[in-house]
N, C-alpha and C positions, 0 to 999 in steps of 0.2 A: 504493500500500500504506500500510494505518495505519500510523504508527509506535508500537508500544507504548513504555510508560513505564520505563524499567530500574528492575527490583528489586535491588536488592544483599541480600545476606544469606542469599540462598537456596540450597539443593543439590541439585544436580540428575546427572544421569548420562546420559551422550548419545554416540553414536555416531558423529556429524555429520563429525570429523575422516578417519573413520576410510574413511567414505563420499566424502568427497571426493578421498582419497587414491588410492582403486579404483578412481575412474572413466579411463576409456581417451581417446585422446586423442581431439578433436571440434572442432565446431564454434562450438562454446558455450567451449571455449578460446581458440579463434582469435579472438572478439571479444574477449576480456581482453586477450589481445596488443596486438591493433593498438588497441582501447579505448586502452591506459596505455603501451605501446611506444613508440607515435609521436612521445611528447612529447622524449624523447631524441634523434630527429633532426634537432626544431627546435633545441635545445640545440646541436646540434653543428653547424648551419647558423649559428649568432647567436655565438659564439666564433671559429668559421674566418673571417668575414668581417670580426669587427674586427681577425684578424690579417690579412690580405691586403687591408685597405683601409687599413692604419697606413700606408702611404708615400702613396696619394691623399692620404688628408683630410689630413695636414701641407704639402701644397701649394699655393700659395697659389690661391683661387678655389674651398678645397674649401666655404666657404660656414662655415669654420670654424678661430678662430687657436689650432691644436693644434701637439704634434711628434709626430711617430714614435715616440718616447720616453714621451711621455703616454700614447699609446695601446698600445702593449705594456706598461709596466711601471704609471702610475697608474691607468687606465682596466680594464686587467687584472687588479689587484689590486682595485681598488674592488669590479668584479664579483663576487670569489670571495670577498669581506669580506661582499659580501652575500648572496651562495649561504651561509656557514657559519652568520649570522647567521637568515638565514630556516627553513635545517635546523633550530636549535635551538626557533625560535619555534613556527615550524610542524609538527616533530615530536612535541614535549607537545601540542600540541589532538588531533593524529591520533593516538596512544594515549588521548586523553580522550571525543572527539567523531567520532570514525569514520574510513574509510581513504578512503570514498568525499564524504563533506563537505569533509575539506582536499582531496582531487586535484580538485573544481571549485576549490575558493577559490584554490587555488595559479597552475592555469592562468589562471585572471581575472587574476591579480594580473598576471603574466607577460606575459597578451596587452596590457595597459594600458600595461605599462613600457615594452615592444618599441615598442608605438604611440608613444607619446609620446617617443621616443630618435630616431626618426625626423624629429622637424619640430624637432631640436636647434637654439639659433640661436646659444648660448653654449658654451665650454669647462663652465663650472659646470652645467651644462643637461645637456649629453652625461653627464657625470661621474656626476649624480645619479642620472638613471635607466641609467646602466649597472650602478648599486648595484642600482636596485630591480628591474630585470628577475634581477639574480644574488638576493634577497631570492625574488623566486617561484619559481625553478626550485631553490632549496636547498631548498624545501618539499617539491616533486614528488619530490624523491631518496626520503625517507623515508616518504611516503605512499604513491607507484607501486611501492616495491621490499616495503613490509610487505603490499601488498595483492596482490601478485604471487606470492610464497613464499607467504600464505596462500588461496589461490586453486588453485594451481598442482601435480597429481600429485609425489607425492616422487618417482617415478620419472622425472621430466621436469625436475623444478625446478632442477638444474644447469644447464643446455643451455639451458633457454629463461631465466634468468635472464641469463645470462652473452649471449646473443643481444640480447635487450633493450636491455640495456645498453650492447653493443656496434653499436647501429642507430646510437648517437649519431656514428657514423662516413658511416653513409650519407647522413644529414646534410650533413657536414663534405664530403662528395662535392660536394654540390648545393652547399654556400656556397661552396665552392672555382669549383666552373662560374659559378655565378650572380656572384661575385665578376668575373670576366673580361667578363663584359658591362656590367655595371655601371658599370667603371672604366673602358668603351672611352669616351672622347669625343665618337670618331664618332658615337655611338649618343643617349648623357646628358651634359647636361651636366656637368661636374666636381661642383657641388653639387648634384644630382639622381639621379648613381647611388647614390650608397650611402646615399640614402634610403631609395629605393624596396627595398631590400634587407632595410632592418629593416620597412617597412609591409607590407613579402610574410610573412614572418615571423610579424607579425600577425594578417592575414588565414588564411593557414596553423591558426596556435593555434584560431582560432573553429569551421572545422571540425571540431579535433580535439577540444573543449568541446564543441560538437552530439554526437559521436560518444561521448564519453565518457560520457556522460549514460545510459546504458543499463548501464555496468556496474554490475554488483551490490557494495555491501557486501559486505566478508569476513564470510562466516558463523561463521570461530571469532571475530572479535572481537564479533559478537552477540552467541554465546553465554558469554562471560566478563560480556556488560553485561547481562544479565540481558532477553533480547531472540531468548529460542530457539524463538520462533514466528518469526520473520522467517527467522532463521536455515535454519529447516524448510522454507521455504516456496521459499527459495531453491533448497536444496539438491533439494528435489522437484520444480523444474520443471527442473533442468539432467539431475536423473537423465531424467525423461518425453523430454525432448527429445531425451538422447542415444539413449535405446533406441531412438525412433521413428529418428530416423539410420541406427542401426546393424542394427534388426531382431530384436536379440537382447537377454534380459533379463539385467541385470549382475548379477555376482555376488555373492553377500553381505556384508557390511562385519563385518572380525574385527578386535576389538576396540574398547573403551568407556572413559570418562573422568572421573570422578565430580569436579565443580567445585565450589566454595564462589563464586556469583556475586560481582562487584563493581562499582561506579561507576567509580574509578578508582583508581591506584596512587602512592604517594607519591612526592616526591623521595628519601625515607629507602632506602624499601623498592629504589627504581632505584640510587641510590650503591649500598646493602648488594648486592645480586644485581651488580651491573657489577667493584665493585672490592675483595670481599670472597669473592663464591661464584663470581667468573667471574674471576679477575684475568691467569689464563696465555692466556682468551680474551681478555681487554683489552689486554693487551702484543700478542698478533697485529693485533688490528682495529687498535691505531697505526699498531705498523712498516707493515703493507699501505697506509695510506691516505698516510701521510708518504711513502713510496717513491713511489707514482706518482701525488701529488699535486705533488708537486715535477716530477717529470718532464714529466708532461701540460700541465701550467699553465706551466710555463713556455719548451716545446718547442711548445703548440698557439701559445700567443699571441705566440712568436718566430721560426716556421720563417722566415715570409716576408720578415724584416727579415735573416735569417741569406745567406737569396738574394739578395737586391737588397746587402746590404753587403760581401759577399765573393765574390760569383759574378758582381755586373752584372746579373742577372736585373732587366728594366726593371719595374716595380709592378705595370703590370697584366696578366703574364706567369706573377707566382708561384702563382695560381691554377691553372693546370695543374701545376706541382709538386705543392701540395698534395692535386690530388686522387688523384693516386699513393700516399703513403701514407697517406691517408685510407681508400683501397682496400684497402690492406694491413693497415690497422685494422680493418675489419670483418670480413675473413675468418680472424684469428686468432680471436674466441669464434667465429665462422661453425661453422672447421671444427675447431679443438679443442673447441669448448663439447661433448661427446659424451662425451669422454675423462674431464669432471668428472663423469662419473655411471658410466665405466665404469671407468676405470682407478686413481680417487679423488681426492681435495681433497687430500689432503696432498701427494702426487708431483706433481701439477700447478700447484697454486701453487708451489710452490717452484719447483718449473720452469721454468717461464714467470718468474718472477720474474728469479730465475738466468740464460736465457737469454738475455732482452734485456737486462742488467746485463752482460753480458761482451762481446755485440754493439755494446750503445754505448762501451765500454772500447774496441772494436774501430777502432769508428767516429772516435773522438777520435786516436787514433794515427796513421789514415790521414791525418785532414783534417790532423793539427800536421806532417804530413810535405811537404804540398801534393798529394796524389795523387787529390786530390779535385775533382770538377769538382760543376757544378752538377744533372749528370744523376748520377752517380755518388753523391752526398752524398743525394738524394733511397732511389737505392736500396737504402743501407746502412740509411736512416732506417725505410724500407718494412720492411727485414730485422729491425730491430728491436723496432717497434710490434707487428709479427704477433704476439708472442710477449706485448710487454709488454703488449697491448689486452685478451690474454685475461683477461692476471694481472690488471689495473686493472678489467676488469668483476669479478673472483672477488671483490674486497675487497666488494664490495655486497654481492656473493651470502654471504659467510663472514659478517659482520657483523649481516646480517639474518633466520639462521637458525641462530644459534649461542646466540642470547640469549633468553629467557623472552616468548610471546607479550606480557603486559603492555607489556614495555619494548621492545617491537621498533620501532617508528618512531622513538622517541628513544632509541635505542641507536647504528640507524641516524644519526640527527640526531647524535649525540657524536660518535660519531667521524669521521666527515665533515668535522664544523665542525672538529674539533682537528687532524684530520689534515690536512686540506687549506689550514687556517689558518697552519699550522708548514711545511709543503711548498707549498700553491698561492697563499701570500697574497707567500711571500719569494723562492718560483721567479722568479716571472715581473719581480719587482723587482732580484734579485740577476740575474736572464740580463737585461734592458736594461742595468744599469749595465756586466755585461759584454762586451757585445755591440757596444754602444753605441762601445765605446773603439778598436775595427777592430783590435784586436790579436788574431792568429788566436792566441796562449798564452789569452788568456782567454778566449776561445768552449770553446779547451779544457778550463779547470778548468771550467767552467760543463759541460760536457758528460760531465768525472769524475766532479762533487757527483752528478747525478742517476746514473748507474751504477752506484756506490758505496752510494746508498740504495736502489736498485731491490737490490741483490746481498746488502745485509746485513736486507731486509725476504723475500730468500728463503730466507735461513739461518733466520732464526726462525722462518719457516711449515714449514721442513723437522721442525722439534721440535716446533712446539705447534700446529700447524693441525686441528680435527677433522674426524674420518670419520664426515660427514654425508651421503656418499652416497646417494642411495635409500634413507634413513629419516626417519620422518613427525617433523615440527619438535617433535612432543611427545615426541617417544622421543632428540630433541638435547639440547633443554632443555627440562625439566619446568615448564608453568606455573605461578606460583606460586598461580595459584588451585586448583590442583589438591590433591585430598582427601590423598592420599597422597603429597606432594612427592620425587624423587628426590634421591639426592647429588648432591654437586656434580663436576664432568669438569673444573674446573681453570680 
């Protein structure tokens, strides 16, 4: 397809949103899924494994003079320094330059870093490309997830966001299994398995780049760039496609949207809309992403040092723990993701927030008691994730459908980087140094702090979360290119 030239300046009046919104679900969905889904499982395979191989490679022969301590807490952080840092970079081009140009560039970047992390021969070596594989996948956050909510029936866009997001688990499955062979010796030797672990990874990305290559640009951010023949074109072959599917002709599209095109949007204009006409939405997208950035970053990249340091769990054993509540992760958005479209965002976030907040409160009492074993400690952790995975995929879903199409990739990219910067840069640094010290008091405060923020980021979604349920992202927040702008919702 040509690409036309973006006009800015012009007005136009289009249906397109309105059209996309009706259409029923298909098969023309299901490739957008697994199009921009699957990149979240590699995400959660290349995390799980550098926690469950942190006791290998500090061994000596792992082909690398690291500790256990480097790789949960510098190696950790380095990662999520670079996920926050890529979100931001990466999310101003994808509001400038499209949804579907950054989620190639992103994954290139990713499959290059993964590659290259793999034939590590130095600590500095390892360190740097675990920055830069966290640089590509910060980018994918706010590209896959603005390209998903605007893709995606409003009547579906809870459940299959919140699913997406939470595939990052099923992932964390397979790293967790793949982790246990890798680390057998019988098998690899000591510097050879947890190569192979990140060059599968790699390999992995390339299909999912071949596969990716088929999705479509978002058609509403065409039509803001002044690009509503693509936009049209798109939109009329997924209608053709579905009726020939379904057999039946859809029904008509109610409601229209009269725009004032544009090139792009300013820094001025993103501040003004974020922290001036959104700001009770700003205060939620923190507290959501600091609660279970904290939690997640520094509970993924320390479960398996938690087992081997106070259970005896030998290294390459923790992998079957993890992939228990790994399992438990996926089936909280699995099987509440439903509930955000039916029951609401505000009662569910909060929920979920709440719930696994008073579950790890739970969890921390048991273990400061000793009643905790190594199987026991695992299922308390299962009992808590379920809840807290949903709430931790909702922060995506709240964040990137709350804020004015213009600034949605870098909306999403802010609060991401701030939130997971404040929460997933000082988690996983604050739980090593306390982990580290074999004193079961401080695995406990370290297991309060994240509770605590999960519990006080569900009070706030309890008062300011909105009820986006099954309604179209224009009727959440008005574009600002739109003819007629609404007020502002706080």
């Amino acid at each position: 397809m040509a690409t036309a030239r973006p006009a800015a300046g012009r007005t136009i009046t289009t249906d397109i949103s309105a059209r996309l919104d009706r259409l029923p679900w298909s098969r023309w969905h299901w490739s957008i899924v697994i199009g921009l889904g699957t990149v979240w499982i590699l995400d959660g395979m290349e995390v799980t494994i550098v926690g469950n191989i942190a006791a290998r490679l500090a061994e000596p022969g792992s082909g690398l003079d690291i500790t256990s301590g480097q790789i949960t807490g510098i190696s950790a952080a380095l990662y999520v320094t670079g996920a926050c840092t890529g979100a931001l970079f990466w999310g101003r081009l994808t509001d400038i330059y499209g949804r579907k140009k950054l989620f190639l560039i992103t994954l290139a970047v990713y499959l290059a870093a993964t590659a290259l992390t793999a034939v590590a021969f130095d600590t500095w070596w390892f360190f740097l490309f675990r920055f830069l594989t966290g640089f590509g996948i910060g980018g994918e956050y706010a590209a896959i997830n603005s390209a998903i909510d605007e893709l995606i029936p409003a009547y579906h866009r809870g459940r299959v966001d919140l699913i997406i997001n939470g595939s990052y688990w099923l992932g964390a499955v397979g790293g967790a299994l793949l982790s246990i062979v890798a680390l057998n010796t019988s098998i690899f030797p000591a510097n050879v398995g947890w190569r192979l672990t990140f060059a599968l990874g790699a390999v992995l990305s390339l299909v999912i780049l071949l596969v990716r290559r088929h999705v479509p640009e978002s058609p509403r951010w065409l039509l803001i760039h002044g690009r509503e023949e693509e936009a049209e074109q798109i939109v009329s072959n997924a209608e053709k496609r579905i009726e020939a599917e379904t057999g039946t002709p859809l029904p008509p599209a109610e409601g229209e949207m009269t725009i004032h095109q544009r090139r792009r949007t300013t820094f001025t204009e993103i501040a003004r809309t974020v922290f001036a006409k959104y700001r009770k939405r700003s205060t939620l997208g923190f507290s959501l992403f600091i609660g279970q950035a904290f939690l997640y970053n520094a509970i993924t990249f320390g479960f398996g040092a938690i087992l081997t340091q106070f259970f005896d769990v030998p290294s390459g054993n923790t992998g079957y723990y993890f992939a228990v509540i790994a399992i438990g992760n996926f089936l909280g958005p699995l099987l509440l993701g439903k509930l955000f479209d039916t029951v609401g965002r505000r009662i569910m976030i909060s929920g979920t927030y709440l719930l696994s907040g008073a579950l790890l409160f739970a969890t921390a009492w048991l273990f400061d008691r000793g009643s905790l074993d190594a199987t026991t400690m695992t299922a308390c952790w299962c009992a808590v994730l379920f809840f807290a995975s949903a709430g931790a995929s909702s922060a995506y879903l709240t964040v990137s459908e709350i804020f004015p199409m213009e600034t949605r990739a870098m909306s999403i990219a802010f609060f991401y980087a701030v939130g997971t910067a404040a929460g997933g840069i000082s988690g996983p640094l604050m739980f090593a140094e306390l982990t580290n010290t074999g004193k079961v008091a401080d695995t406990v405060l370290a297991f309060q702090i994240g509770a605590g923020l999960m519990c006080a980021a569900g009070l706030v979604a309890a008062f300011l979360a909105v009820n986006a349920e099954r309604r179209a992202l224009e009727d959440v927040a008005t574009p600002l290119s739109a003819a007629k702008p609404a007020g502002a919702e706080g």
